[in-house]
N, C-alpha and C positions, 0 to 999 in steps of 0.2 A: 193537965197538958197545956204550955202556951199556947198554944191553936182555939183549944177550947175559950178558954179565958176570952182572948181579940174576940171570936165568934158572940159570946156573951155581951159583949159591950157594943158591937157593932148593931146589934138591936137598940140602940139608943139614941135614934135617927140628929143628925144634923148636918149642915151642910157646910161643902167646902166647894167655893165658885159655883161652877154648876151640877156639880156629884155632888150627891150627901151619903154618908154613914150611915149604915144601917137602910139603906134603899130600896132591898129586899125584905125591911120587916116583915110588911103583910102580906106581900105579891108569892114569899117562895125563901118562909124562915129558916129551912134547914140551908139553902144555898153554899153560905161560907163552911157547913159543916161539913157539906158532901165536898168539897174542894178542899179542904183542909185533911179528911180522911185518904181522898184520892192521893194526896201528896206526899202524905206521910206511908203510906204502902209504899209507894215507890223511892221514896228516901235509903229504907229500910234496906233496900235491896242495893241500892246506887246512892251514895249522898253525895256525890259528883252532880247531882242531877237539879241540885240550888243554882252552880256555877250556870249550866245550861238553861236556867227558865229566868235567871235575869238579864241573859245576852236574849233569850227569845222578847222580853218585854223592851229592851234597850233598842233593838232592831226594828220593833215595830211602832212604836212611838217616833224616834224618829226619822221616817218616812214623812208618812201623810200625817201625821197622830196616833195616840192610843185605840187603834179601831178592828185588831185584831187579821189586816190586810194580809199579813206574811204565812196564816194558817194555810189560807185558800190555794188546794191543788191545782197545777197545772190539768190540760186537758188535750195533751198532741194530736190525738185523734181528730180534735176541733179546732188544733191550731190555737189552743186557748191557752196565755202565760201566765205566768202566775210571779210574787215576789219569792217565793220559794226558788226561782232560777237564777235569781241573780245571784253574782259568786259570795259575795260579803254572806248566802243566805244556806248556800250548800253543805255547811257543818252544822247549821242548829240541831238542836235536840230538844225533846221533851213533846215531839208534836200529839204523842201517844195519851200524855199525860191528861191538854185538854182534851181529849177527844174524850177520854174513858169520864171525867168529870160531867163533860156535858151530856154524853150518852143517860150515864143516870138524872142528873136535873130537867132532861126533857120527859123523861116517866115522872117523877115528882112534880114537876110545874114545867108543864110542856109550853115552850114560845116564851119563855120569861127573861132568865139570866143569859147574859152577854156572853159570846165565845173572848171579847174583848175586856170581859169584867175577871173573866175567870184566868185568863194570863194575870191582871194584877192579882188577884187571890191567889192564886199558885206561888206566885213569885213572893211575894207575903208569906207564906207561908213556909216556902222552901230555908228562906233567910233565916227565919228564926229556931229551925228545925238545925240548921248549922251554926245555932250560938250566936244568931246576930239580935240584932234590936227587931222587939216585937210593934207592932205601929195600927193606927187604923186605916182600912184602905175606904176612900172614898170610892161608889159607885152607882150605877146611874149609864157608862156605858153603853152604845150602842154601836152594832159592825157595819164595817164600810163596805162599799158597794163596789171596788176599787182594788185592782191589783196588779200593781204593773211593773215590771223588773225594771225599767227602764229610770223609774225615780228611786231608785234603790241606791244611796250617796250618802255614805256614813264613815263618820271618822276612823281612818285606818291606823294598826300596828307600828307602820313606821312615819308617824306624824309628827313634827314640834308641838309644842303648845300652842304657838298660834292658831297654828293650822288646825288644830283637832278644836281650838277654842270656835273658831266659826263655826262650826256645826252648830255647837250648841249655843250658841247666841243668835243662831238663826230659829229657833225653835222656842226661845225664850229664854233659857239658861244659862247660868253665869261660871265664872271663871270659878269661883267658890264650889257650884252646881259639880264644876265639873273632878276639878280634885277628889271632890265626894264620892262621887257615881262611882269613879274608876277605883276610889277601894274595892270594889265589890270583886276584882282582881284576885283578892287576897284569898279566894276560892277557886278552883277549878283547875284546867290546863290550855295550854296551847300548841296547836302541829308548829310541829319545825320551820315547816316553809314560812310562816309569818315573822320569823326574826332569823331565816338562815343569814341572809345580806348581813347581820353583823358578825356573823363569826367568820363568813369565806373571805371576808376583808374586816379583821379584826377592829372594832368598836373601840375607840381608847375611854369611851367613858365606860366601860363592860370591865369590871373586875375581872383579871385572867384566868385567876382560878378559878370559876366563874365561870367565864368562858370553854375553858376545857374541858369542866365536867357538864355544861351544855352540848359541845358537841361531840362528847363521846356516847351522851343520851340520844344525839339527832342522826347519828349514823351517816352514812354515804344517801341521802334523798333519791326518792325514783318515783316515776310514779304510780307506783304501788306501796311502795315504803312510804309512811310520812311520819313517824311518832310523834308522842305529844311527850310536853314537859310540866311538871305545876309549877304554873304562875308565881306561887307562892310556897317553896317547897316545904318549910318548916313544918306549918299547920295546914295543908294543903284543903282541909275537910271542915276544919272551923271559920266562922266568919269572924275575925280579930280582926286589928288593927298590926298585923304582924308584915303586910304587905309595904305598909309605909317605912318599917326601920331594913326592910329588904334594899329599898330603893334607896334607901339613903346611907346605903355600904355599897352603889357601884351595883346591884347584883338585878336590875328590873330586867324582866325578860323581854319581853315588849321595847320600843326606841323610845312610844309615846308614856310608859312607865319610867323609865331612866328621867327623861327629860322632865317630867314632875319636880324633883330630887334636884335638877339644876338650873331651870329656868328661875330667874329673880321674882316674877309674878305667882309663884307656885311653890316655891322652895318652902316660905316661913308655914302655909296650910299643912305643909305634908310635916314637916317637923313637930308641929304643934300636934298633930294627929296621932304620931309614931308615940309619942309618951301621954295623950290625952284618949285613953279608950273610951269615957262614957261620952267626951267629945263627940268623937268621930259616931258613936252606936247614934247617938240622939240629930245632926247634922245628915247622917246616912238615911234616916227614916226620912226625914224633912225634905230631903230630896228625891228618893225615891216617889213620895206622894206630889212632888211639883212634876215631876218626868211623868208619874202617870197621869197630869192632867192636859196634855197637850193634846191639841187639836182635837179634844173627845166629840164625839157623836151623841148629842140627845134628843130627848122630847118625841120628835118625828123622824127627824136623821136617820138616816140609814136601815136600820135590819137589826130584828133578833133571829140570829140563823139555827136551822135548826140541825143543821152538820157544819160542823165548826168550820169544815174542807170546801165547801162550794158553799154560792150564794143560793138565796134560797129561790129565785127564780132567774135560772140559767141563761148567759149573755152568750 
């Protein structure tokens, strides 16, 4: 099993900035196993559930950093927020996933592994469980102490390039970074509401037939209605490079996907991507590992929590 294999080598400690591979050797060696096994049950059942654990690591890196902030339950009773309330944060999925991971890693090596280490291992794992590039995940991770809806500012559905490129160049990531990232598109779905504005006032960069069969998928919206569509309809379940020749037939669901496909700064990445598979697999890991290394928590920083949902000594 790939999973196995990564876990196998990830014992062969070294380092990347301030995370090293294999970090967990001696502290809590089955760590990557037990997360790679939790991932893979739940695949089985859902492999939708890749798309879901890389928009939960995309979301929480960039906030504050990789520090696993967006886990942490609100608390109404106490008036206590959480980044789970912010709207960009209302559809994530997979909360369950770390939870059941870290539940067993705290009987195995209780106070050790990160609720923050274990979103990148998941998310690692999920990828490659959907036929993408297998990679090694640096860790060393530790969780923040910090959860505030209020810094919750990340690039939206209907962005240009520009405007979706500042995020990530506020956080360290480049224009290259970002073309990258957002193959990870080429998996999953999205509700309605986040691209209806281009079909109730038709899109002319949206291929029509296209269009049509969008919104005969997205119905009359309410709010109790919202269907979703995939992203990427072809291979909706596999992680290819099937998203980039999508986008470059007119057909991206997203504005900030279209706009890839015709922006001049973006256009020749996404082309080269669309007929270059081992390209994009080996670029996608390489990025993946620079996103998980933003703003981490080590050394003393922060908390290994021991409920992924609350900190460990209540604010």
């Amino acid at each position: 099993m790939k999973v196995s294999i990564l876990i196998f080598l990830c014992f062969l400690p070294f380092s990347f900035g301030s995370l090293s591979v294999g970090f967990y050797a001696s502290t809590c060696p089955l760590a990557e196993n037990v997360v790679g096994d939790v991932v893979q049950a739940r695949f089985i059942e859902d492999s939708s559930i890749t798309a879901g654990l890389l928009r939960m690591h995309f979301h929480d890196c960039f906030v504050q950093g990789c520090d696993a902030s967006i886990l942490i339950d609100p608390v109404p009773a106490k008036n206590r927020t959480s980044e789970k309330m912010a709207n960009p944060n209302l559809t994530i999925r997979g909360f369950d996933i770390i939870d059941d991971a870290k539940n067993i890693l705290e009987t195995v090596c209780p106070s050790t592994v990160s609720c923050a280490d274990i979103i990148a291992l998941a998310t690692r794992d999920a990828v490659a469980l959907s036929g993408g590039p297998t990679y090694l995940v640096p860790t060393g991770r530790r969780d923040g102490l910090l959860s505030d809806p209020s810094q919750v500012n990340l690039p939206g559905p209907n962005h240009n390039v520009s405007e979706a490129l500042s995020f990530f160049t506020a956080v360290g990531l480049t224009l290259d970074d970002m073309v990258t990232l957002l193959g990870a598109h080429t998996v999953g779905f999205a509700h309605c509401n986040f691209f209806q504005r281009r079909l109730a006032n038709p899109d002319p960069t949206l291929d029509p037939t296209f269009r049509t069969s969008l919104a005969q998928q997205c119905g009359a919206l309410s709010i109790n209605k919202n269907p979703t569509v995939f992203l990427e309809p072809n291979t909706p379940d596999l992680f290819d490079n099937q998203y980039y020749r999508q986008i470059l037939k007119s057909k991206g669901v997203l504005n900030i996907d279209q706009q890839l496909a015709l922006d001049p700064s973006s256009k020749g990445l996404v082309s080269n991507y669309s007929v270059d598979t081992k390209g994009f697999r080996e670029k996608f890991a390489d990025a993946m590992i620079k996103m998980g290394n933003i703003g981490v928590l080590v050394g003393n920083d922060g908390e290994i929590r021991k409920n992924c949902r609350a900190f460990n000594i209540p604010i």
